[in-house]
N, CA, C and O of each residue as an XYZ file, in Angstrom:
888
protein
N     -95.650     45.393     88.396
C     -94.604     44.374     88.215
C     -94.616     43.866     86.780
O     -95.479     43.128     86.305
N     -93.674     44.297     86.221
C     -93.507     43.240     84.251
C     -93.522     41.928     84.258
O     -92.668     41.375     84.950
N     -94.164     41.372     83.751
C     -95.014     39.956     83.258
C     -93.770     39.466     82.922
O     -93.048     40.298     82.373
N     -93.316     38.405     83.077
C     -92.444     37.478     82.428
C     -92.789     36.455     81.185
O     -92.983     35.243     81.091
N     -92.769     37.369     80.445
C     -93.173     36.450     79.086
C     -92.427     36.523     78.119
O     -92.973     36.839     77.062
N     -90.757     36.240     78.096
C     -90.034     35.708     77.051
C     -88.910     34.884     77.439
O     -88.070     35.361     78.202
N     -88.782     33.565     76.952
C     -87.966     32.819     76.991
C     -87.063     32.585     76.052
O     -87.188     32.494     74.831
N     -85.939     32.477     76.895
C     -84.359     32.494     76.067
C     -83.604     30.904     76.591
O     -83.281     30.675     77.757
N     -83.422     29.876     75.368
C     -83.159     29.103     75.325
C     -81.333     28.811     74.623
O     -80.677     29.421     73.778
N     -81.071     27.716     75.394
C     -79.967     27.384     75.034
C     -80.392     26.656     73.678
O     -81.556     26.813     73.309
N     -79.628     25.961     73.000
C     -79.561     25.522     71.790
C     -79.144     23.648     72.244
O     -80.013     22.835     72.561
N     -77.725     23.352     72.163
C     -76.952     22.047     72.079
C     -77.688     21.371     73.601
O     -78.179     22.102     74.461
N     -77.655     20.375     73.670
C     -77.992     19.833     75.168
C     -79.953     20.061     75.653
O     -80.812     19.355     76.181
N     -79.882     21.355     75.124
C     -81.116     22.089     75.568
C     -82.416     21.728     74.659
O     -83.375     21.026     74.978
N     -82.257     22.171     73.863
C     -83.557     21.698     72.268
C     -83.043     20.538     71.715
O     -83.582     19.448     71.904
N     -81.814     20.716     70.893
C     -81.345     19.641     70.185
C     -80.842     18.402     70.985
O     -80.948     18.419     72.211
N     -80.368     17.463     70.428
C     -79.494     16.271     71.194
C     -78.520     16.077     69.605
O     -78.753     15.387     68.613
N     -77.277     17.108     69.959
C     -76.697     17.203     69.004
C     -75.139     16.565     69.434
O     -74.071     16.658     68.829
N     -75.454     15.924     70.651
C     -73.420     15.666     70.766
C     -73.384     14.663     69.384
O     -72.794     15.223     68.460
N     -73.887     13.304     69.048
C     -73.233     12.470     68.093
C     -72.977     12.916     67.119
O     -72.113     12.290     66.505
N     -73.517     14.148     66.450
C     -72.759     14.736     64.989
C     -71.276     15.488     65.489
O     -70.207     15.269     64.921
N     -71.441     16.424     66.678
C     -70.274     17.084     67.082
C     -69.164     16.175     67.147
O     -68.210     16.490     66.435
N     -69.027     14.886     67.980
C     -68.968     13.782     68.413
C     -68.186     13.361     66.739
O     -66.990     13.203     66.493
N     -69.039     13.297     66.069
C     -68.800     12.733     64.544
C     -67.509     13.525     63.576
O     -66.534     13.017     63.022
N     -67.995     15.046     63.648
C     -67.218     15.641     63.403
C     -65.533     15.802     63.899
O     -64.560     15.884     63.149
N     -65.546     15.814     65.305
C     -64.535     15.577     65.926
C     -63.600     14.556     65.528
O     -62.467     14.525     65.047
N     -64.428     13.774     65.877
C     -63.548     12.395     65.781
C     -62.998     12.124     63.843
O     -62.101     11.357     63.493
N     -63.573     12.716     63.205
C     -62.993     12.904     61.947
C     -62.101     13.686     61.617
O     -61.441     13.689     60.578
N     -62.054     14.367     62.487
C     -60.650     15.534     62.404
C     -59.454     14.856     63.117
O     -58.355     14.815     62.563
N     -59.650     14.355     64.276
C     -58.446     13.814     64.850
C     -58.000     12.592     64.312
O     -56.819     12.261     64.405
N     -58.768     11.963     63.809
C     -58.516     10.763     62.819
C     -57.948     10.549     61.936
O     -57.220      9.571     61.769
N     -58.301     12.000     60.680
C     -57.103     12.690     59.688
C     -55.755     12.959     60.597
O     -54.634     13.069     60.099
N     -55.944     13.019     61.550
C     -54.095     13.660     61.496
C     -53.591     12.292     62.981
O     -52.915     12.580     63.968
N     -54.090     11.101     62.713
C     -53.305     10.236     63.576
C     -53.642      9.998     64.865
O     -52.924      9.130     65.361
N     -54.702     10.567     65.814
C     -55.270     11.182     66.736
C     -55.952      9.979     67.191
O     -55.909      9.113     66.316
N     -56.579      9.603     68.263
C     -57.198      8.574     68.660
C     -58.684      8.810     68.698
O     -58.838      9.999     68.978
N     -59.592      8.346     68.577
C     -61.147      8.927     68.641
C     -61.706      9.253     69.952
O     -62.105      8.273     70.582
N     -61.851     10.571     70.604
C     -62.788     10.276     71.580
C     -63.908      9.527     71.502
O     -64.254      9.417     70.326
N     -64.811      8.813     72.458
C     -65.808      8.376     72.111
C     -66.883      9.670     72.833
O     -66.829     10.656     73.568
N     -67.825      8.864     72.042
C     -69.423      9.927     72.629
C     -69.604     10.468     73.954
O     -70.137     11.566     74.117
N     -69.083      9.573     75.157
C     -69.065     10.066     76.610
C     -68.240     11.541     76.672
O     -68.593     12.618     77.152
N     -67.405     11.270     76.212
C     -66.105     11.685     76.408
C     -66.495     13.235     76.045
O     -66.640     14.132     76.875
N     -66.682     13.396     74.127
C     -66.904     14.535     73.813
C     -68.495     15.433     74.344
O     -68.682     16.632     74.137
N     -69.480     14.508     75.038
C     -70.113     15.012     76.020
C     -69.671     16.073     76.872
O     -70.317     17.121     76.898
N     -68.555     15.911     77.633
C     -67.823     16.366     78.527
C     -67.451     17.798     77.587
O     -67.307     18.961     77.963
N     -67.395     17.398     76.688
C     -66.668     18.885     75.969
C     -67.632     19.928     75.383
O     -67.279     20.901     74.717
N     -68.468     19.714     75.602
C     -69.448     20.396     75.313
C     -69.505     21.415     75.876
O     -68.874     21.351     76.931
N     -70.457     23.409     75.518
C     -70.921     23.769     76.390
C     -70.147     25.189     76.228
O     -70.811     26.145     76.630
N     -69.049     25.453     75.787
C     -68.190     26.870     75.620
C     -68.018     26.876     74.216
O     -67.287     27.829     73.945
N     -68.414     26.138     72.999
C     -68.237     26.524     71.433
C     -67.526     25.787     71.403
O     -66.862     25.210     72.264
N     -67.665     25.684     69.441
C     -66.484     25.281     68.947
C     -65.076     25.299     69.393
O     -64.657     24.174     69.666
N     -64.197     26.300     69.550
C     -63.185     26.323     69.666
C     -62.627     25.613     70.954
O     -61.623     24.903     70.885
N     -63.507     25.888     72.480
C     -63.305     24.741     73.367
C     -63.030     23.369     73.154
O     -62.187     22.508     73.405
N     -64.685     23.639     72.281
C     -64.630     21.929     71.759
C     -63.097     21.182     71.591
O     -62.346     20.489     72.277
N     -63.136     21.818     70.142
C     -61.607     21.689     69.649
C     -60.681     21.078     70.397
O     -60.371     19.892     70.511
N     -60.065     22.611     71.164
C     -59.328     22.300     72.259
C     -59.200     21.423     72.961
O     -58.158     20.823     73.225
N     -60.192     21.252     73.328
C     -60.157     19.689     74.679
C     -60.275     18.401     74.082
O     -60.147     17.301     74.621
N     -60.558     18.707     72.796
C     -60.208     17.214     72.144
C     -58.887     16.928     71.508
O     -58.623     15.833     71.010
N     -57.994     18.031     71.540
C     -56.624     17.687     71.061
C     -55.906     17.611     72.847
O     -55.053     16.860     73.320
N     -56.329     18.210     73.177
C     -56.042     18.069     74.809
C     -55.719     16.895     75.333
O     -54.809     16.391     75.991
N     -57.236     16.464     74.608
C     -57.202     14.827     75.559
C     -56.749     13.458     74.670
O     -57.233     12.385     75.031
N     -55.927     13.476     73.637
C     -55.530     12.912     72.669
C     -54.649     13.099     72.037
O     -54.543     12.878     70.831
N     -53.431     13.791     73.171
C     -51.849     13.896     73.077
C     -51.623     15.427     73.177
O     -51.921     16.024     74.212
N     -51.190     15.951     72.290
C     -50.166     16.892     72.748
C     -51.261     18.500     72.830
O     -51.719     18.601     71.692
N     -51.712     19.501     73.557
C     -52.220     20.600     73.018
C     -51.733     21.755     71.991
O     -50.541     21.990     71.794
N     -52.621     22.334     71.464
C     -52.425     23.226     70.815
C     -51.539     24.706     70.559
O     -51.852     25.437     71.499
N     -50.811     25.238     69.887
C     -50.704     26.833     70.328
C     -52.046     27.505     69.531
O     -52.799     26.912     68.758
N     -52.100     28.703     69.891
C     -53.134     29.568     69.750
C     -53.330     29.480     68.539
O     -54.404     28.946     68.262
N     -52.537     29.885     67.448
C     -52.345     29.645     65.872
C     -52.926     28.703     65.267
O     -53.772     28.769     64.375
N     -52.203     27.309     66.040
C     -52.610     26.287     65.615
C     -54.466     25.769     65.513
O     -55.115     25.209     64.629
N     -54.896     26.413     67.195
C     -55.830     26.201     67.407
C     -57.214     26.462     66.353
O     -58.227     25.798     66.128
N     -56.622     27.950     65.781
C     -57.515     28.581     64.794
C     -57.630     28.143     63.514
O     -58.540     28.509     62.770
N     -56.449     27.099     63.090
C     -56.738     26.082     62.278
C     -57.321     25.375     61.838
O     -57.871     25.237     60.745
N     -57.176     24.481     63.306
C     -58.049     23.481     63.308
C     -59.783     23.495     63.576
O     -60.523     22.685     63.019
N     -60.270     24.549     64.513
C     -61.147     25.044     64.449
C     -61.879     25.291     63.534
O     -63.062     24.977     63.657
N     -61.375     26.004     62.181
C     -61.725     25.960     60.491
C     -62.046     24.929     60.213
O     -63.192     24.800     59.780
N     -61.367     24.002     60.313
C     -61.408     22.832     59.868
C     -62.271     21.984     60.389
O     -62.935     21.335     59.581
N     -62.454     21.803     61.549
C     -63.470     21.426     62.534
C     -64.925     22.127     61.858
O     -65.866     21.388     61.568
N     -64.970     23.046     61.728
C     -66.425     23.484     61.456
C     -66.767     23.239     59.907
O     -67.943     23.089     59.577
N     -65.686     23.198     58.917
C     -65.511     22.839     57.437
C     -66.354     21.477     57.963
O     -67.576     21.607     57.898
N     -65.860     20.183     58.478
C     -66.777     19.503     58.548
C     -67.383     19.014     59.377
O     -67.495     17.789     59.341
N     -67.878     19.606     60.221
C     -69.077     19.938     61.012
C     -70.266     20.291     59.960
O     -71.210     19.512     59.826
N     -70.188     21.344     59.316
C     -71.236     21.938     57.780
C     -71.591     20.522     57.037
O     -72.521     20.701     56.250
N     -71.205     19.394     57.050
C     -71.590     18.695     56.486
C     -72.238     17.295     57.154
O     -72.625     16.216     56.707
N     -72.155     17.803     58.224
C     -72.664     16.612     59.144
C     -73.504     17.152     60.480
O     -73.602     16.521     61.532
N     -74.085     18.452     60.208
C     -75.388     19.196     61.006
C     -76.203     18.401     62.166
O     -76.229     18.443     63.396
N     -77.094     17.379     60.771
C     -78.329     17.414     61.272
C     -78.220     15.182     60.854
O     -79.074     14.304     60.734
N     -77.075     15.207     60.802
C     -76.742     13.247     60.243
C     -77.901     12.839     61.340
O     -79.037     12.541     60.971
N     -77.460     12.855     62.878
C     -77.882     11.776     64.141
C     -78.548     13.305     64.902
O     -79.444     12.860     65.619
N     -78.536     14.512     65.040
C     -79.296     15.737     65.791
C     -80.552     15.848     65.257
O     -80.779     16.189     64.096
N     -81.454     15.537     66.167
C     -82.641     15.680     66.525
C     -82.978     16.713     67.613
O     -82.169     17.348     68.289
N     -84.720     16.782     67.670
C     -85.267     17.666     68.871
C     -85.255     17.125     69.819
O     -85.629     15.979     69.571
N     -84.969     17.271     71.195
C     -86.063     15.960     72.349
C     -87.577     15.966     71.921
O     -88.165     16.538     71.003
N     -87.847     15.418     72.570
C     -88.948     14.639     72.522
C     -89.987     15.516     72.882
O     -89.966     15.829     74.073
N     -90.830     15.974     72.250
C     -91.995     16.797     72.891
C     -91.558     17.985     73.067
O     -92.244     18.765     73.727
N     -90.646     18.287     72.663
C     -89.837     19.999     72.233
C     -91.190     21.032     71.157
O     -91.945     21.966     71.431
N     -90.927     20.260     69.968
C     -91.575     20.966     69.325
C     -93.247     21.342     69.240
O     -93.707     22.459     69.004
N     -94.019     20.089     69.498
C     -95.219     20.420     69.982
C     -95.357     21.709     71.305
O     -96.137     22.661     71.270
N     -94.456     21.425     72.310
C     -94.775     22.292     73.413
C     -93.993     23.566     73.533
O     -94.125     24.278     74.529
N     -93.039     23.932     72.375
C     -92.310     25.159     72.054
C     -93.630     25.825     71.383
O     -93.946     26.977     71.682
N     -94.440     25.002     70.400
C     -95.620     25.442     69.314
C     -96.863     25.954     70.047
O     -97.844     26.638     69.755
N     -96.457     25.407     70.981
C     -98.095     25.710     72.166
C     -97.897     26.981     73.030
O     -98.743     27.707     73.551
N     -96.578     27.047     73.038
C     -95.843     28.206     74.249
C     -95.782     29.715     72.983
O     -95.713     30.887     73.352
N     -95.817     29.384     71.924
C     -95.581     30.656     71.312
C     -97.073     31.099     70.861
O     -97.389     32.240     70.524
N     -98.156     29.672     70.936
C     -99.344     30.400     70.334
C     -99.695     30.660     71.520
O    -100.140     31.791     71.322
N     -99.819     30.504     72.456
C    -100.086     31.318     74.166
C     -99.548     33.405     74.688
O     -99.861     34.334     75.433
N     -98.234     32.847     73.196
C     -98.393     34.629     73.819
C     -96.482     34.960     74.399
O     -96.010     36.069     74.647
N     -95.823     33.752     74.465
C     -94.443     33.731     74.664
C     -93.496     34.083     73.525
O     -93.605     33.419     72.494
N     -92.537     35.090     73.586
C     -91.564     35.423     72.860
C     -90.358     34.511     73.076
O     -89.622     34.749     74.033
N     -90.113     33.554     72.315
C     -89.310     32.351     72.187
C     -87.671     32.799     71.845
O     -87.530     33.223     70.698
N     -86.405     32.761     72.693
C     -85.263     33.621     72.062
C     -84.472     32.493     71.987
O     -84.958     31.501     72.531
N     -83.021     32.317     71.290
C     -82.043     31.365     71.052
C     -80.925     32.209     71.358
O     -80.361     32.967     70.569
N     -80.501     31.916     73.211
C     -78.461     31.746     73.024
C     -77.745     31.012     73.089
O     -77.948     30.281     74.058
N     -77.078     30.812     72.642
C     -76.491     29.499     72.412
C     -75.211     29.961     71.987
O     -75.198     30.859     71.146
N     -73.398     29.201     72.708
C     -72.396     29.808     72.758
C     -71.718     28.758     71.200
O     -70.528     28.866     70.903
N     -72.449     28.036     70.561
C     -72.340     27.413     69.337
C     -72.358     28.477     68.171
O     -73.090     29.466     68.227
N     -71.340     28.166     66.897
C     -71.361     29.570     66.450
C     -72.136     29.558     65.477
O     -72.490     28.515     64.928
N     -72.594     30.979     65.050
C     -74.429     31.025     64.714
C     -74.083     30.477     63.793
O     -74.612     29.372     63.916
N     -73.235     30.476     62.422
C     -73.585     30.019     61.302
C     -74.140     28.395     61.370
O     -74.908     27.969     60.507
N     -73.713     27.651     62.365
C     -74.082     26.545     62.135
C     -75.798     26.273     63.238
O     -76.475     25.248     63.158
N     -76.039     27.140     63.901
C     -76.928     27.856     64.661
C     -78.330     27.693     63.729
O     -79.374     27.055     63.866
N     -77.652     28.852     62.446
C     -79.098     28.838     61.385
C     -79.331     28.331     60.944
O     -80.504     28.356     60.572
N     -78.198     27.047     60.401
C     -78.325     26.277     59.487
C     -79.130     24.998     60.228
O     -80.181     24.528     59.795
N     -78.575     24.629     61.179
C     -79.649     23.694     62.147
C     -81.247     23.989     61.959
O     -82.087     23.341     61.335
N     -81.400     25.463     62.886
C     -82.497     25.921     62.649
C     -83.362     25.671     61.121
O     -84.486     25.221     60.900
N     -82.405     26.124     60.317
C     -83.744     25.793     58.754
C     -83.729     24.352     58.737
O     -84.830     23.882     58.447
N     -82.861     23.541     58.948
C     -82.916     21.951     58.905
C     -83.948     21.484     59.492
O     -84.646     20.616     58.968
N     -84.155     21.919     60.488
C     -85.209     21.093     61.704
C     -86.263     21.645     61.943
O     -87.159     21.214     62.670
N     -86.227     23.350     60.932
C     -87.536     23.840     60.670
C     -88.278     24.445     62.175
O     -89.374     24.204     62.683
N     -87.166     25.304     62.588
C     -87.267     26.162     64.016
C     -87.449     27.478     64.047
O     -87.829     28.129     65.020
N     -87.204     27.840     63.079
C     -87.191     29.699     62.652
C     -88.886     30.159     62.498
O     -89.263     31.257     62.908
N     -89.462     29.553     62.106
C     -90.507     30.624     62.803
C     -91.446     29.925     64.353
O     -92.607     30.178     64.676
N     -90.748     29.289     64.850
C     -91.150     28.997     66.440
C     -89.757     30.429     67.170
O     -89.474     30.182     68.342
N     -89.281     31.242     66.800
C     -87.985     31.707     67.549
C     -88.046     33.326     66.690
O     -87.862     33.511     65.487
N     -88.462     34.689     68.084
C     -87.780     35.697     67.555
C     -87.147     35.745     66.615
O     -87.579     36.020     65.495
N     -85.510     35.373     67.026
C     -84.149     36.170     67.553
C     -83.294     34.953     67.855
O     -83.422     34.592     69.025
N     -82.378     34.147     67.065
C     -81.222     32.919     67.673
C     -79.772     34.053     67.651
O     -79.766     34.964     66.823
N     -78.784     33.907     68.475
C     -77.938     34.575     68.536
C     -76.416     33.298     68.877
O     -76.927     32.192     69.058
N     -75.328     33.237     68.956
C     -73.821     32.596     69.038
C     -73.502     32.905     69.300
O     -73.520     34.118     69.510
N     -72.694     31.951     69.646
C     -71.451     32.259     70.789
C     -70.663     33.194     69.903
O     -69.834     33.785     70.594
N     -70.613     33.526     68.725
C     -69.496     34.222     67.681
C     -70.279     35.774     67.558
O     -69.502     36.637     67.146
N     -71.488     36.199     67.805
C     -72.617     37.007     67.577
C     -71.816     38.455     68.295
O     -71.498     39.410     67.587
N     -71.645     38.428     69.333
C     -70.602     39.277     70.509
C     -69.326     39.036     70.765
O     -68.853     37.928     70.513
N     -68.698     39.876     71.216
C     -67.796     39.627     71.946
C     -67.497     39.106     72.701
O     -66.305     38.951     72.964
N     -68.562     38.557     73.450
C     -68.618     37.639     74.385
C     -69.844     36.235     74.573
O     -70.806     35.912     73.876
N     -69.502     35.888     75.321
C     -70.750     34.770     75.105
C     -70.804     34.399     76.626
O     -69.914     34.692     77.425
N     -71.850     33.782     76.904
C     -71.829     32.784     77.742
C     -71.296     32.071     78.668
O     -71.292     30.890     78.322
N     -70.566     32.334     80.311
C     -71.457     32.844     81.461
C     -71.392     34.109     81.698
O     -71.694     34.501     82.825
N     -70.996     35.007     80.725
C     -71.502     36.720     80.871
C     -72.597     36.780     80.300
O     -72.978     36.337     79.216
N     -73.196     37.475     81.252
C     -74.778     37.995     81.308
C     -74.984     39.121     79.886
O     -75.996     39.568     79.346
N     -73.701     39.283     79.649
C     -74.519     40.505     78.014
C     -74.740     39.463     77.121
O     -75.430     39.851     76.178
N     -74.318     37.895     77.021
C     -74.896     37.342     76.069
C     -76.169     37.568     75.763
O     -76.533     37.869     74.626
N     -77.075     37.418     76.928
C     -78.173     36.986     76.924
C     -79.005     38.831     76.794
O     -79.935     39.338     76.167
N     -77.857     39.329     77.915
C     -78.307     40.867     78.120
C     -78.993     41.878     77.089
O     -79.922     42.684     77.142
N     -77.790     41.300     75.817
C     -77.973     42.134     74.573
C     -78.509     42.040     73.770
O     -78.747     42.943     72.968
N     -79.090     40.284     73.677
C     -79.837     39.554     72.720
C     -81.780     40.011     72.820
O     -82.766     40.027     72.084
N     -81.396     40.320     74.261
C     -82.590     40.478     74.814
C     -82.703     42.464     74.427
O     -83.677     42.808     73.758
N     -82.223     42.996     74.646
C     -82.382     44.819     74.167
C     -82.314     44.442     72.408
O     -83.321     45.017     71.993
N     -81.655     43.789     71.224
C     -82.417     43.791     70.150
C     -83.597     43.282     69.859
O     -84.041     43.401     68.717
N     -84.261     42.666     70.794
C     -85.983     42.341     70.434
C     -86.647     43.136     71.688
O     -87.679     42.787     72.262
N     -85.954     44.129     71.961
C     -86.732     45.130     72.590
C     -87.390     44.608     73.862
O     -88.440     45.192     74.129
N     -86.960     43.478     74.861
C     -87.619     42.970     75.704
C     -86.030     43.387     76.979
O     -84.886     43.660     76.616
N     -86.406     43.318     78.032
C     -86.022     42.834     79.191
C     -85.478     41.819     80.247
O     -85.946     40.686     80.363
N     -84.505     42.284     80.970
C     -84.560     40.986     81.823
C     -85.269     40.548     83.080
O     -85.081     39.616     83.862
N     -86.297     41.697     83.005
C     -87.548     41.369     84.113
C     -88.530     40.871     83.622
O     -89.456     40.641     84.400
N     -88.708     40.521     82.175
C     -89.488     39.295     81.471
C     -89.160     38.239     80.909
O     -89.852     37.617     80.102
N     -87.676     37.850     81.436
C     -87.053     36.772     80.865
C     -87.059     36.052     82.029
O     -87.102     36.349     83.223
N     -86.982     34.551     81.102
C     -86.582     33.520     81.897
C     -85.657     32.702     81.138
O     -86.077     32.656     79.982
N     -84.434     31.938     81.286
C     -83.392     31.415     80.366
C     -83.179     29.892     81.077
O     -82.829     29.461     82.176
N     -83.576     29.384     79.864
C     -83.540     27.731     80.208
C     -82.678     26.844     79.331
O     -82.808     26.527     78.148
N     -81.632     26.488     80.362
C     -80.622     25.961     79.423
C     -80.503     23.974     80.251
O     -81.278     23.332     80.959
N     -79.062     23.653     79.616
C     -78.863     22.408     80.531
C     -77.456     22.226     80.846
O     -76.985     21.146     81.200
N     -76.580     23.649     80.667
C     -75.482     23.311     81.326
C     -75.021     24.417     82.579
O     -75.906     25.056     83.148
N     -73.743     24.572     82.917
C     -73.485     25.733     84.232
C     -73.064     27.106     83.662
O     -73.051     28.095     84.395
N     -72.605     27.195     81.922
C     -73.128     28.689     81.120
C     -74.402     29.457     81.479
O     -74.491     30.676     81.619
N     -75.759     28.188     81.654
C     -76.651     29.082     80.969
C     -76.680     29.531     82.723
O     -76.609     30.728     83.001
N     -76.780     28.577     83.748
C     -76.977     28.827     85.090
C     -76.876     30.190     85.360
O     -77.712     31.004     85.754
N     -75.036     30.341     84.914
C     -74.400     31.323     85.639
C     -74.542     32.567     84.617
O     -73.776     33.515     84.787
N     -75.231     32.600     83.846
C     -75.367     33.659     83.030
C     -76.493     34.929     83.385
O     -76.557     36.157     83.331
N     -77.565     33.405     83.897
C     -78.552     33.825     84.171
C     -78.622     34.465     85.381
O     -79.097     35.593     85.508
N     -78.093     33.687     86.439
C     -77.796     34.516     87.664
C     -76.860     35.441     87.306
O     -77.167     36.459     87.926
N     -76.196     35.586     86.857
C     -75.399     37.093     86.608
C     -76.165     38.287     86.100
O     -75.830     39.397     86.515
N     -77.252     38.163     85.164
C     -78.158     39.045     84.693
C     -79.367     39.016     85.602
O     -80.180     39.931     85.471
N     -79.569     38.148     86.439
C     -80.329     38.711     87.731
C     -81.534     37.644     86.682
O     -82.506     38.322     86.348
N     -81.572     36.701     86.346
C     -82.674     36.137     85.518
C     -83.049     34.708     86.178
O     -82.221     33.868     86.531
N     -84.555     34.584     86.285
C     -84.344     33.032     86.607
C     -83.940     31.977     85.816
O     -83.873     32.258     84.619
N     -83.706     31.067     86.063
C     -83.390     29.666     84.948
C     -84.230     28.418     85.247
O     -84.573     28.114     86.390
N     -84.338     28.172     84.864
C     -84.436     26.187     84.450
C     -83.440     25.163     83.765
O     -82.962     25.327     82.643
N     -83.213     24.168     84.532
C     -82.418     23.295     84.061
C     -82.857     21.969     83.712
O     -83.637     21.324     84.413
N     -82.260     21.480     82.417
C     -83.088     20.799     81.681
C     -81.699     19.658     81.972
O     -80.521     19.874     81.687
N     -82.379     18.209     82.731
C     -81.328     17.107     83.249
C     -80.924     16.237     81.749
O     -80.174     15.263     81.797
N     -81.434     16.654     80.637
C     -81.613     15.196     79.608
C     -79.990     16.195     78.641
O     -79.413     15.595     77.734
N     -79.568     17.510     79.013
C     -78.320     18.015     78.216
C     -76.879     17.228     78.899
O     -76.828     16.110     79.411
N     -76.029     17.987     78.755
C     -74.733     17.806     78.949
C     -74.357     18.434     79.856
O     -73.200     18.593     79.466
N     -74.402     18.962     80.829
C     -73.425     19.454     81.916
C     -74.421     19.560     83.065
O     -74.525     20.709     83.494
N     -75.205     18.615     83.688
C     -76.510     18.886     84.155
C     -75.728     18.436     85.962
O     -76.486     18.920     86.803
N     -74.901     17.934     86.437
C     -74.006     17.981     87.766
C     -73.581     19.530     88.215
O     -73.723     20.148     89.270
N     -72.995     19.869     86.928
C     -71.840     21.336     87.466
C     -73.034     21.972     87.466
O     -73.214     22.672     88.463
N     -74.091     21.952     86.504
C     -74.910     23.164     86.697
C     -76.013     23.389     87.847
O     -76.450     24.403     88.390
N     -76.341     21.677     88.021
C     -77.096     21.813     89.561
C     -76.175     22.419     90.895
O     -76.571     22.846     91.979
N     -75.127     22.310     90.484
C     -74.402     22.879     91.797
C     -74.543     24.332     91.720
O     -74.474     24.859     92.830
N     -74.738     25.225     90.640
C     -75.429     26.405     90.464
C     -76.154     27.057     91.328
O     -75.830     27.960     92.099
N     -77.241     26.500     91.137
C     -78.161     26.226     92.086
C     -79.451     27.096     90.961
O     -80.211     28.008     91.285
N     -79.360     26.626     90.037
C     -80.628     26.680     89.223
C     -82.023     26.779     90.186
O     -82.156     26.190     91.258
N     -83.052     27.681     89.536
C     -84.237     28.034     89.986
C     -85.558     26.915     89.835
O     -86.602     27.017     90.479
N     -85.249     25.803     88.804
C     -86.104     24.856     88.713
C     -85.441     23.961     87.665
O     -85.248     24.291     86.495
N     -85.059     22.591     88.314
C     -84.640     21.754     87.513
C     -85.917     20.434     86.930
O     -86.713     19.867     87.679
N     -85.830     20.288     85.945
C     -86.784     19.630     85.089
C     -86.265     18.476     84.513
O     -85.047     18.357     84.382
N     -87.049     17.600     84.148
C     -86.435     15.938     83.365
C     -87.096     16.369     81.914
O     -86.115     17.005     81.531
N     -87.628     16.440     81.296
C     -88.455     16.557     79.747
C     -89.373     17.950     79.450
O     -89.794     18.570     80.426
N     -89.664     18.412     78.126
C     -90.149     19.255     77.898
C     -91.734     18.948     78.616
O     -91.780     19.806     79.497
N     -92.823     18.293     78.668
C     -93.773     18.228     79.187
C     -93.838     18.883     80.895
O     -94.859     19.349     81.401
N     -92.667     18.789     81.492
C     -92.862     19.700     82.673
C     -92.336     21.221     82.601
O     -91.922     21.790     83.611
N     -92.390     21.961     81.092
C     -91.397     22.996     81.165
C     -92.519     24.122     81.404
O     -92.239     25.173     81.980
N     -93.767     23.843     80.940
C     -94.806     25.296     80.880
C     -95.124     25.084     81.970
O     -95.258     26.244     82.359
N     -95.485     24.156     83.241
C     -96.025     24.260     84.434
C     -94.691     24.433     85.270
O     -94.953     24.608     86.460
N     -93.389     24.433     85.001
C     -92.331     25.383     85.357
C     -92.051     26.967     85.288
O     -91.669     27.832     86.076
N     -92.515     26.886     83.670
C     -92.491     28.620     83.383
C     -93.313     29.375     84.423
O     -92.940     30.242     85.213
N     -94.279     28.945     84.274
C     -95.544     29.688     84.836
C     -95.699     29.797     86.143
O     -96.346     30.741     86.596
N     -94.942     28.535     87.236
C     -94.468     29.354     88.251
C     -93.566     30.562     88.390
O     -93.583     31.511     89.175
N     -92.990     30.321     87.657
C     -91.692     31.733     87.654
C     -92.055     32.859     87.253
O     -91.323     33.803     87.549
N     -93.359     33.139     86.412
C     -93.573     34.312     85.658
C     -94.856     34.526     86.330
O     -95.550     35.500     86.039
């Protein structure tokens, strides 16, 4: 039987607590053009399918929607300043990084999917000083597809030469859930992200409150 020893992590919700910059960004775009501000709850909710969702559901919910054209616009623009407002209020949780540091000197291959698009992916990463705790980070922009199809994770996992009978994918919304059950993978769900209702209805393999219960989670599963 193959050992389960690599974990593939979501990014937004999951490691980081990044809605108030997204949150920030947003609300600076709709602001330039007359738009009302979502507040922080709100763009919570929007979280979880990328940028361009993002986008979307915030012109959605603040008058009129988009055409497709338009959308790809604003999206540019959205991430133009997003690049400058990364890492303002995004932090790790709490006890992330000590127990990510303990899990990789144990012998765990640490992976990043995340349907956020990579460029702002890496740039986080060197900010918060994550790249050598992590293989392999991959985006929602990386494939053709992303996230709740199982080749997100599928394919990320065949370039570091590992499997999905040694994975385990721990996210905190109903992407990573259903991704994971689609690739036949267990999960963990982490309650402190953004979509942590839809994704318990999933029916996730082990739901968790903080990183301190995540290695005596893993290690049942593997």
């Amino acid at each position: 039987m193959t050992k389960r020893n690599v974990l593939v992590f979501d990014l937004d919700g999951t490691l980081i607590e990044s809605a108030p910059d997204l949150a920030l960004s947003l609300q600076i775009l709709l602001k330039s053009e007359g738009r009302q501000k979502p507040n922080l709850i709100e763009v919570q909710s929007m979280i979880g399918d990328g940028a361009t969702k993002l986008v979307e559901r915030g012109y959605a919910a603040t008058g009129s929607a988009l055409s497709e054209n338009e959308l790809k616009g604003k999206v540019k623009k959205f991430l133009e300043i997003y690049s400058e407002n990364l890492v303002v209020e995004t932090h790790l949780y709490e006890n992330c990084r000590t127990v990510l540091s303990n899990l990789k000197v144990k012998g765990w291959k640490l992976l990043i999917c995340t349907n956020k698009p990579y460029a702002p992916t890496l740039e986080i990463m060197n900010k918060l000083d994550l790249n050598h705790l992590f293989d392999k980070a991959v985006g929602g922009d990386s494939y053709a597809i992303k996230k709740p199809d199982p080749d997100h994770i599928v394919k990320l996992l065949d370039e570091t030469g590992a499997s999905t009978e040694q994975a385990i994918m721990i996210g905190d919304g109903v992407n990573d859930v259903l991704a994971a059950k689609n690739a036949q993978i267990p999960s963990i769900l982490f309650t402190h992200g953004y979509g942590t209702e839809a994704a318990k209805a999933q029916n996730p393999d082990i739901v968790i409150d903080t990183f301190l219960e995540l290695e005596d989670a893993i290690n049942r599963l593997a």
